[in-house]
C-alpha positions, 0 to 999 in steps of 0.5 A: 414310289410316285404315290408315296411322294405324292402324299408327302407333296399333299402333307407338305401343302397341308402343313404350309397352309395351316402354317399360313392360317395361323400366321395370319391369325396372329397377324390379325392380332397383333395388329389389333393389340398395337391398335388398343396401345395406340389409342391408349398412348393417344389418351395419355397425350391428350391429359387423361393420364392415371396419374392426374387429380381431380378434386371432388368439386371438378367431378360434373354431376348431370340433371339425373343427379349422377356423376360423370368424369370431368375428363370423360364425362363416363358416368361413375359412382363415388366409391370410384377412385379412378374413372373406369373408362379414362383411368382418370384419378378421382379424389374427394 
């Protein structure tokens, strides 16, 4: 009889461990998904919203002749419509 409640004492620790494990996991990444929505409200306070216009005289191109945000400075292309890094909203 001891034996047997022995291994259910080890299964029973087994199960909290992995329960534990996995629950620290999913803290971490939590933790990193409220860390990305963090940053994104901080660009949205700072003016890089998605719904922001920029005409096409403001986009600043650089000595190398290509083009870069006038929010960011990322370099994009002019088939972009929005800037791949910011989200920035870019019209000819």
């Amino acid at each position: 009889m001891s034996i047997i409640m022995i291994v259910v004492s080890i299964v029973i620790t087994y199960f909290i461990i992995l329960f534990a494990i996995d629950n620290s996991q999913l803290k971490a990444t939590v933790q990193e998904m409220k860390d990305i929505l963090a940053n994104i409200q901080q660009q949205l306070a700072e003016g890089h919203s998605r719904n922001e216009t920029v005409e096409a005289e403001g986009i600043d191109q650089g000595d190398d002749g290509e083009e870069h945000c006038p929010g960011c400075g990322v370099k994009i292309y002019l088939k972009d419509r929005f800037c791949p890094a910011c989200g920035l909203r870019l019209i000819e």
